[in-house]
N, C-alpha and C positions, 0 to 999 in steps of 0.2 A: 050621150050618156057620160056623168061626169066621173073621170078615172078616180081609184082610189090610191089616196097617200098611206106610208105606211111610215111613221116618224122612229127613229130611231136617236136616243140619248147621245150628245154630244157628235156626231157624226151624220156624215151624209145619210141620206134616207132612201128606202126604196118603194114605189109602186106596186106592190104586190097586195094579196088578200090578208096576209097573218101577220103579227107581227112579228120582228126579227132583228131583235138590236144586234148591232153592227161593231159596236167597240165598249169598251171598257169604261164605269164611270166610278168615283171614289170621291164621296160629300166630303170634305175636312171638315173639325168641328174642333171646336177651341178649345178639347181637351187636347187635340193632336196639335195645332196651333194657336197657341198661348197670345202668340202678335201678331201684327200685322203685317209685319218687317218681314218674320219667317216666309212669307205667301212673295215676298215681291223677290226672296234671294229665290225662291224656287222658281219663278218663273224666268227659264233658261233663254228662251226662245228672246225676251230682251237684250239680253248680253248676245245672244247668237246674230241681229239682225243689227246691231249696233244702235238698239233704241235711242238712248243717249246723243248722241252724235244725230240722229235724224233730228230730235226736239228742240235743236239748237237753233236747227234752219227753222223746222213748221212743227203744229204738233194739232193743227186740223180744226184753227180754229175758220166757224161761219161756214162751216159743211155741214150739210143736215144729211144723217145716214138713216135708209127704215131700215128696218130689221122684222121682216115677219118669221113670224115663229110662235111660242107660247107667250108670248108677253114678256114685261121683264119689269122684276123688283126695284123697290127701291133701296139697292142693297149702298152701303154709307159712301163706297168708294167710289159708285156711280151716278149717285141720284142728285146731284148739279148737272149733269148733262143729259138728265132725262124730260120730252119734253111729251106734253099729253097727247097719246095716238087716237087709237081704234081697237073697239074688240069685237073680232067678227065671230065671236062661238054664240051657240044658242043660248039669249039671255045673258048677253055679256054687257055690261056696261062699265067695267074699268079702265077705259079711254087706254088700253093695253099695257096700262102700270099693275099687272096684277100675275103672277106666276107662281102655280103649284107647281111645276115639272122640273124649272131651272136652265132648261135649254136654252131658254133664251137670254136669261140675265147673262148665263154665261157667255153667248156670242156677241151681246152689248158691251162686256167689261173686256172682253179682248180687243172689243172697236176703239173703246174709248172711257175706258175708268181712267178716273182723277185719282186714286188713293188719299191716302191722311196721310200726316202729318208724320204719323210714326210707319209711315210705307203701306202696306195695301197693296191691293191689284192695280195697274197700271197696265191704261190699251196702248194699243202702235197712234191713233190720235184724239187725246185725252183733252183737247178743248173742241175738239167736232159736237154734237146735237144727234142725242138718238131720237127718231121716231117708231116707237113701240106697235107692231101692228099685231094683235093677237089673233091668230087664225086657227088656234087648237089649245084646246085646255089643257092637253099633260099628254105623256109618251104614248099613244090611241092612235086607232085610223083618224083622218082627216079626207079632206076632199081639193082636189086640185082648183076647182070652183074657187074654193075661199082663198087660195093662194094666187090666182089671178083677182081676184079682186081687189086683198091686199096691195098688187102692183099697182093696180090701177087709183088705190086710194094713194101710194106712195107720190105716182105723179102729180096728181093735185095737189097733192102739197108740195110741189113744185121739192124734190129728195132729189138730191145732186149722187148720190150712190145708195145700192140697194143689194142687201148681203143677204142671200137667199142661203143659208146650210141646211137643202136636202135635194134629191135628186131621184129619176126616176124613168118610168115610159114616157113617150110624149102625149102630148095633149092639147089640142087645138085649138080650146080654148086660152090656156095656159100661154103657149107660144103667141099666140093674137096680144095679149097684155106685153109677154117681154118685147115683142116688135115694139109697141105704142110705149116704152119704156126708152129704148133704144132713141124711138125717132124723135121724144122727148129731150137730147143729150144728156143720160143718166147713166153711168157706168153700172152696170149689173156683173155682180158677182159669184158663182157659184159653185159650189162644191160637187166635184164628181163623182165622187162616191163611192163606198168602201168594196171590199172584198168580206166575204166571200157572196154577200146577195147580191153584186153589182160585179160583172165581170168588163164592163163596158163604158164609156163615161156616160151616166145619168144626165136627163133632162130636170130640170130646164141651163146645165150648162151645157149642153152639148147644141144646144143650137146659136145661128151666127151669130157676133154680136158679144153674148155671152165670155166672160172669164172665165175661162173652166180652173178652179184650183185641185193642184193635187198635193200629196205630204211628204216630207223627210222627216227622220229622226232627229234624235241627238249628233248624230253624225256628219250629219246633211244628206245624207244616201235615202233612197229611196226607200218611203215607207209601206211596208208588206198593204198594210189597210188600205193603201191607195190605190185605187183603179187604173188602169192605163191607156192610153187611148191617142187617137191622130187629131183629137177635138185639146186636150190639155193644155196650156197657156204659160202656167208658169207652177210652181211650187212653194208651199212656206211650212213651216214646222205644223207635224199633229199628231206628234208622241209628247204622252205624258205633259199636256197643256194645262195651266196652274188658271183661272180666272173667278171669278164672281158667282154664287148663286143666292141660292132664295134661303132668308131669314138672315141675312146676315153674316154667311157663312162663305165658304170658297170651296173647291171641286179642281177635282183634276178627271179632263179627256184623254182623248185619244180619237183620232178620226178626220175625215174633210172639213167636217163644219168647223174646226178650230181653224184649218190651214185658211179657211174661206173668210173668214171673219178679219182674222191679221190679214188677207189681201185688201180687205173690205177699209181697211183702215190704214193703210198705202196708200189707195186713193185718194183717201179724203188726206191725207196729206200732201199730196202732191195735187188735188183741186183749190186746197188752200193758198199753196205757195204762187201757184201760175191759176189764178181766176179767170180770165177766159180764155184757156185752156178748150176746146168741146174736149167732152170724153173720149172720142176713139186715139186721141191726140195723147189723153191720161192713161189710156191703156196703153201706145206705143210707150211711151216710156219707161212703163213699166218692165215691158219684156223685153223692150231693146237694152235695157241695163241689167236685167238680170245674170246671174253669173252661172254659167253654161255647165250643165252635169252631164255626164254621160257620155256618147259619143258625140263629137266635135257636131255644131246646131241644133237644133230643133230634133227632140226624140218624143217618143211617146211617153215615158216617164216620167221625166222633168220638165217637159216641153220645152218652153225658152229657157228655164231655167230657175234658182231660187231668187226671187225677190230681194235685191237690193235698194235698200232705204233711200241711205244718201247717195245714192248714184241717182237715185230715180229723182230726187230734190235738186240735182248739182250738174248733174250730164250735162254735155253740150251734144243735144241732142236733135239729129234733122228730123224732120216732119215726115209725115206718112207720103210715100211717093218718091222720097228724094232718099231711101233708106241706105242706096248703097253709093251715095256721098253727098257731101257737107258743101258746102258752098265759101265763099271768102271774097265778102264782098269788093270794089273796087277800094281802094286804099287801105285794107285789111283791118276795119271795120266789123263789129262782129255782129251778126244778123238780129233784127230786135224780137225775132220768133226762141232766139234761145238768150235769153235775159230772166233771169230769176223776173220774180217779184217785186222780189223785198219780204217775203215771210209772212206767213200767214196773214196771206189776203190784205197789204199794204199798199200793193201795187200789182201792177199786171204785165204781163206776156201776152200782147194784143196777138187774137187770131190774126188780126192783117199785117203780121211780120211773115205768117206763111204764104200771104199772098206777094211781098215783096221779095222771099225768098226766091219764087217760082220766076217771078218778071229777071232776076238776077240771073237765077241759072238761063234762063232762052234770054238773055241776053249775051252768054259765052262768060260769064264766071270761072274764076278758077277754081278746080276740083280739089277736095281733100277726102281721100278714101275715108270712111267710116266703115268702122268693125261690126257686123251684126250680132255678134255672137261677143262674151268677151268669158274667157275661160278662167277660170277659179285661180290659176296663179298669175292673172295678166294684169298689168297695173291698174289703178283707176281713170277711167274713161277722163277728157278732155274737159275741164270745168269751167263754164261759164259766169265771169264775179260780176 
């Protein structure tokens, strides 16, 4: 029997029978914002994550992200990076460029809006590729069916990252898709999900695999809407989130799905920079550069920690396995597993530098401690040019 979804506005979502939105939502409209500029000084969470300085390195181009959710408009700031999806509601046929509800422009233009000229919304990677998967018409129950199916269309089209903002029970069918996602190398993304209907992290991030995101404020402290949990991964902003909706207007959240969305486009910034990269390799970097909240490693709150851009673009970073040190090759040589690119997707950080990694270390290499954790006032991690 297939579970029921229960979507909630801008925020993670619950599995339950009724509906119960979860966080706060607020349409701008152009008597409140006259420009466009206004929309891009209010979106804090840029300046908080050092947008800027990430765009310099990547900014996501030749990453294709799906996005299921309600579809997504072609709102002005986003629609060069919208490419024709799927719409799985009864009777849909708007290839998923089609959205009454907003939820989803909205988590498309935190992935990856371009803005105008005169500013606009701007995502974390603003030349990535959305793919639009519509699998619910507007804030309604839904069915986890159609959100596994979504996944499954996301892999055919061969989606290099797939930003899920809602959460839930589990569901077997469900899980079967994120496995064939996973074993795909596709980074999946997820939002854990709010408080007060979710005391717990919701699926589908809480199982392996999965990036469970959770949220900070303005502060960077943990945000009350965020669930908590031993599943959590990393954190990003999901107070008062400034992005894109339907008819050409902009919205401010509050909730997981925003925090989920900017992880969702981390990635594709850092799949950019290092193109074969596999995912679990994209997800290490992510949390091993993350800048540590809480108590000293890994907590339930923050988990690794909040998402850092250009740490996660620049780290000299070891490979999964070799996490608690670094290697230095013989003539102090720097490994070709931690070599940039060259920016978005110019060049590559061949997987078989982590294979030459490994031959180095069992071969008696010299060790250099690597930090797992790196705390909020400790310098920036070791850069590889």
């Amino acid at each position: 029997m297939t579970a029921k979804i229960t979507y909630s506005i801008f925020a993670a979502i619950t599995l339950i029978a009724t509906l119960s939105p979860t966080s706060t939502l607020e349409i701008v409209n152009q008597d409140n914002y006259p420009t466009a500029r206004k929309i891009r000084e209010d979106q804090w969470h840029l300046r908080y994550l050092e947008v800027g300085k990430a765009h310099m390195i990547s900014q996501g181009s030749g990453v294709l992200i799906a996005v299921p959710d309600t579809g997504v408009d072609k709102h002005p700031d986003l629609q060069n990076n919208l490419l024709k999806g799927v719409d799985l509601t009864v009777g849909g046929d708007s290839g998923g460029l089609r959205d009454i509800d907003s939820h989803g422009t909205g988590m498309a233009g935190l992935i990856a809006a371009h803005g105008q000229k005169t500013g606009g919304a701007l995502g974390i990677a603003p030349r990535s590729n959305i793919l639009p998967i519509r699998i619910k018409p507007k804030n309604d129950l839904g069915s986890t069916e159609k959100l596994a199916i979504g996944i499954d269309y996301a892999i055919s089209m061969k989606a290099q990252v797939i930003s899920i903002s809602m959460a839930g029970e589990p569901d077997t069918r469900l899980q079967k898709s994120i496995s064939s996602a996973i074993d795909a190398d596709i980074v999946v993304v997820a939002g854990a999900g709010n408080q007060p209907n979710l005391h717990n992290v919701g699926y589908p991030a809480a199982y392996p695999g999965v990036v469970a995101v959770g949220g900070v404020g303005r502060n960077g402290e943990f945000a009350p809407i965020s669930v908590s949990g031993p599943e959590i991964d990393v954190v990003a902003p999901a107070v008062d989130i400034y992005s894109t909706s339907i008819n050409g207007r902009y919205r401010k959240g509050t909730g997981t799905s925003d925090a989920t969305a900017i992880v969702a486009g981390a990635a594709a910034l850092v799949r950019s920079k290092y193109p074969y990269l596999p995912a679990a390799e994209v997800v290490h970097r992510l949390t091993a550069t993350a800048v540590d909240k809480g108590p000293p490693g890994r907590d339930d709150e923050y988990g690794y920690g909040v998402i850092d851009l250009v740490a996660a673009l620049t780290a000299d970073v070891p490979p999964l396995g070799f996490e608690g040190a670094t290697v230095t090759p013989p003539g102090g040589a720097t490994s070709a597993a931690a070599q940039p690119a060259g920016g978005d997707g110019d060049g590559g950080a061949t997987v078989r530098g982590w294979v030459t990694l490994g031959v180095i270390a069992a071969t008696g290499g010299g060790f250099l401690v690597w930090r797992r954790r790196r705390r909020a006032g400790d310098p920036p991690p070791r850069i590889s040019r």
